[in-house]
BASE-649090 format. One line per 2 residues: number of its first residue (from 1); for each residue y, z negated, x negated of N, C-alpha, C, CB. Coordinates in nm, 3 decimals, decimal comma. Glycine has a CB too. Layout:
BASE-649090
NUM	Y/Z/X/Y/Z/X/Y/Z/X/Y/Z/X | ... .
//
This chain:
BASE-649090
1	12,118/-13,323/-12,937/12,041/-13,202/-12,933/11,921/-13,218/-12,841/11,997/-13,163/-13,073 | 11,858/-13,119/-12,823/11,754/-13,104/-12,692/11,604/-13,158/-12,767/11,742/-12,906/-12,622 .
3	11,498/-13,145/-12,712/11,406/-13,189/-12,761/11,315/-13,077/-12,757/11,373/-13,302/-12,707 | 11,269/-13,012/-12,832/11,219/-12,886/-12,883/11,063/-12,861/-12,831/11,229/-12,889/-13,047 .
5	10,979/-12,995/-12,857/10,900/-13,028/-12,859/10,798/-12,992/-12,671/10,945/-13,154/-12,927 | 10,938/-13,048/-12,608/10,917/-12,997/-12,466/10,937/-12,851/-12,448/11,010/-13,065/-12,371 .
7	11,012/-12,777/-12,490/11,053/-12,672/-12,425/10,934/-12,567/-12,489/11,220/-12,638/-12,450 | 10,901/-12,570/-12,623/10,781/-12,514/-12,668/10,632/-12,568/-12,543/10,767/-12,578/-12,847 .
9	10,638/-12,607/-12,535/10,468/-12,699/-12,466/10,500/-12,592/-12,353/10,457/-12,935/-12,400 | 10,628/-12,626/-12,266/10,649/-12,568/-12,094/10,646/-12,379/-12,154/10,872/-12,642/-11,989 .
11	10,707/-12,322/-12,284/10,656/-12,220/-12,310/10,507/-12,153/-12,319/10,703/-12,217/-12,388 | 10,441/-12,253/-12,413/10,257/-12,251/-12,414/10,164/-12,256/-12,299/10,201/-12,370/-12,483 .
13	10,259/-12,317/-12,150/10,200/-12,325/-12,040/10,218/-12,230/-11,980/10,221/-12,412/-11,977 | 10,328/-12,183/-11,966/10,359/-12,031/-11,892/10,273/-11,927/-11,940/10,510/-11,972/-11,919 .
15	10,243/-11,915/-12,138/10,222/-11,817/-12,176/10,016/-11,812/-12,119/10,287/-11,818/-12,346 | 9,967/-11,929/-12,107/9,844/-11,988/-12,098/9,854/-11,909/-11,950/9,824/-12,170/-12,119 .
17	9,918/-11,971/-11,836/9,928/-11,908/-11,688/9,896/-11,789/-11,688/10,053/-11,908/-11,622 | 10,007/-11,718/-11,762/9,982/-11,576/-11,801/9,909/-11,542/-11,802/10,000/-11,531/-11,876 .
19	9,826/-11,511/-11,892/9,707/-11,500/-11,954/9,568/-11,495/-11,831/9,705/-11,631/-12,061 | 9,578/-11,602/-11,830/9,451/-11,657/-11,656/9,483/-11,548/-11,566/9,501/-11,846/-11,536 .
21	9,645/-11,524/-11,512/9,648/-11,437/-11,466/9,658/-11,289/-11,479/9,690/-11,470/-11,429 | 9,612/-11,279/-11,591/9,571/-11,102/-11,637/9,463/-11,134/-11,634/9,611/-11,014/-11,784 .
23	9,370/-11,221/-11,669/9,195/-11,186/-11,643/9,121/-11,222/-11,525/9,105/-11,257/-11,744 | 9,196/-11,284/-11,407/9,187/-11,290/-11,273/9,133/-11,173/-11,201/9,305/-11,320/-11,227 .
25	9,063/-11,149/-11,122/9,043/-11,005/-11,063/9,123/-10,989/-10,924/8,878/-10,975/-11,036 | 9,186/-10,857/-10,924/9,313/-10,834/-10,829/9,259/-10,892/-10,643/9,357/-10,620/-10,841 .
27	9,333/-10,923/-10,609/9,246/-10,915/-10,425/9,219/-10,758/-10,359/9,376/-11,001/-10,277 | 9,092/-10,809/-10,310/9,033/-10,737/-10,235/9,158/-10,663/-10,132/8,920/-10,827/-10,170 .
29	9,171/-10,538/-10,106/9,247/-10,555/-10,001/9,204/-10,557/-9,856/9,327/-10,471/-10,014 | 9,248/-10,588/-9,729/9,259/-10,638/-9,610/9,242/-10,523/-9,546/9,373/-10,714/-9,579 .
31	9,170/-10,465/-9,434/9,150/-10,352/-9,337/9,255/-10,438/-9,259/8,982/-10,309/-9,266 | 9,357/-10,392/-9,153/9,424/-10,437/-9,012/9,409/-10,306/-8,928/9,601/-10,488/-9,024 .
33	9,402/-10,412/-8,813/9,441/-10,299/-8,699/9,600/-10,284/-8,721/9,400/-10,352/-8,521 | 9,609/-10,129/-8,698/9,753/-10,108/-8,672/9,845/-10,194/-8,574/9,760/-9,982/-8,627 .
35	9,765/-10,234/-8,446/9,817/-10,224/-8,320/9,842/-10,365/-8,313/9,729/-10,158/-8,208 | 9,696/-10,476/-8,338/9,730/-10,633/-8,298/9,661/-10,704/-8,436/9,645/-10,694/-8,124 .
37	9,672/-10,656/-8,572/9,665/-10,677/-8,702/9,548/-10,789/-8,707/9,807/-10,717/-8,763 | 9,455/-10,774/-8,621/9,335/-10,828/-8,670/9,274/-10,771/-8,817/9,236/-10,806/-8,559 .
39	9,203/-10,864/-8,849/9,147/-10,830/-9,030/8,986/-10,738/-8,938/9,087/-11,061/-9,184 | 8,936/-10,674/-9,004/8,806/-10,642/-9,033/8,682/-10,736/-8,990/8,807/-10,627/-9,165 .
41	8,696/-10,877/-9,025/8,638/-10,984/-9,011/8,648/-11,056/-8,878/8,676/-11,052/-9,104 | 8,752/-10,990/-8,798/8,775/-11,089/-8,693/8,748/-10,966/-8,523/8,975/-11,172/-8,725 .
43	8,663/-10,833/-8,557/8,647/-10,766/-8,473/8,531/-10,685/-8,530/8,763/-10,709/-8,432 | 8,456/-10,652/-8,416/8,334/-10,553/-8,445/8,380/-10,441/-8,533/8,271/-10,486/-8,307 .
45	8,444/-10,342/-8,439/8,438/-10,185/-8,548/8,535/-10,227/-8,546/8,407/-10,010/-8,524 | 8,616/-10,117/-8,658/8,730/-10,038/-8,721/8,722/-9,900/-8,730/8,752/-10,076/-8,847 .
47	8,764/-9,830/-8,626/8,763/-9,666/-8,634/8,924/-9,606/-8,703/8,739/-9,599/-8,448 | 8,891/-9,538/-8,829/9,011/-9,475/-8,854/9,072/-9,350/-8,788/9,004/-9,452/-8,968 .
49	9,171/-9,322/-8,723/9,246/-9,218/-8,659/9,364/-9,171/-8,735/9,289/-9,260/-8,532 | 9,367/-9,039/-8,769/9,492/-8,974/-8,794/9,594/-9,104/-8,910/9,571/-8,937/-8,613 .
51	9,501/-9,146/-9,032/9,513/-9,250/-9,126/9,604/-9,347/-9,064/9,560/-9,203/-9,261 | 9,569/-9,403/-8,949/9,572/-9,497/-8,916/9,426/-9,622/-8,906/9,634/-9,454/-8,820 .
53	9,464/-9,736/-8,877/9,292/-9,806/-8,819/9,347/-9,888/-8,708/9,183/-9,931/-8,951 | 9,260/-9,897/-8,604/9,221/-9,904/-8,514/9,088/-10,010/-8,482/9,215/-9,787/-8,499 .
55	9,105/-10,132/-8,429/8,980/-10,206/-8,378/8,945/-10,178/-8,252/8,990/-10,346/-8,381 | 8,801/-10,173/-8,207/8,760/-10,137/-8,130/8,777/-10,232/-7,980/8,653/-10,108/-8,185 .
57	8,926/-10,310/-8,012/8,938/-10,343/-7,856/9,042/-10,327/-7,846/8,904/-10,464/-7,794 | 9,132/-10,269/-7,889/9,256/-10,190/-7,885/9,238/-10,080/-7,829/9,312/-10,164/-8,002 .
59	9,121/-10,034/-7,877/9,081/-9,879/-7,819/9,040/-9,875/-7,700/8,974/-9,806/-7,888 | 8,956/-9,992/-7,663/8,940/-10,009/-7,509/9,003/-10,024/-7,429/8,892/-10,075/-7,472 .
61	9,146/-10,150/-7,475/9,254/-10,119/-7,408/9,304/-10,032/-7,380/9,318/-10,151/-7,430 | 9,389/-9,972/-7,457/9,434/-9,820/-7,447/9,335/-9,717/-7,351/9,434/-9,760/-7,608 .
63	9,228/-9,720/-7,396/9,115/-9,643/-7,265/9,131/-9,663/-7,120/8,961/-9,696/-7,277 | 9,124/-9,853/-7,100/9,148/-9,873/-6,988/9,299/-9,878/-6,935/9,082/-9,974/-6,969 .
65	9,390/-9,860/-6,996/9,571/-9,830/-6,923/9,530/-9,662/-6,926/9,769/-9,891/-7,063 | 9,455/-9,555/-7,002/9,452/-9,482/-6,951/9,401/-9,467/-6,829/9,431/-9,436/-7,010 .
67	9,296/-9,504/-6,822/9,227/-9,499/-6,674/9,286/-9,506/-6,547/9,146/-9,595/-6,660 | 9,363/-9,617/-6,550/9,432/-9,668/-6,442/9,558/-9,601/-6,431/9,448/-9,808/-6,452 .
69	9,596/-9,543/-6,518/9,730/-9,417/-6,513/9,696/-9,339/-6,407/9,749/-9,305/-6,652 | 9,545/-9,269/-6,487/9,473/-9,178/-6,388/9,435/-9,210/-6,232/9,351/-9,153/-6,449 .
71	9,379/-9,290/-6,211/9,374/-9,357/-6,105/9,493/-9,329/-5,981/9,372/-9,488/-6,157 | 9,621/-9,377/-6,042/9,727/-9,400/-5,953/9,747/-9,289/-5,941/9,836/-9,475/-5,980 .
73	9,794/-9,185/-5,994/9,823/-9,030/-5,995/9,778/-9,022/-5,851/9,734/-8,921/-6,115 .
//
């Protein structure tokens, strides 16, 4: 027969885990750019558009391939 003694304890540990993890507080969630998924933390602004977000050197990019569209025209 099995040994009882273990399988109760590895039960009391799970149920213990448990537990820690219901009084844990959930994570913060993460701002990304849509475009090149930088965090919040790793770029100046974050402008939201049309519920999207947007870091403010994505936007420059995009500004400057517009430009130069214009340009060639």
């Amino acid at each position: 027969m099995g040994d009882r003694s273990k399988i109760e304890a590895r039960r009391a540990s799970v149920r213990r885990g448990l537990e820690a993890a219901k009084d844990a507080e959930p994570p913060a969630a993460v701002v990304r750019c849509r475009s090149c998924r930088k965090s919040g933390r790793e770029v100046r602004v974050m402008i939201e558009m049309g519920g999207f977000v947007f870091c403010n050197e994505c936007i420059a990019a995009a500004h400057g391939i517009c430009e130069g569209q214009k340009a060639s025209r």
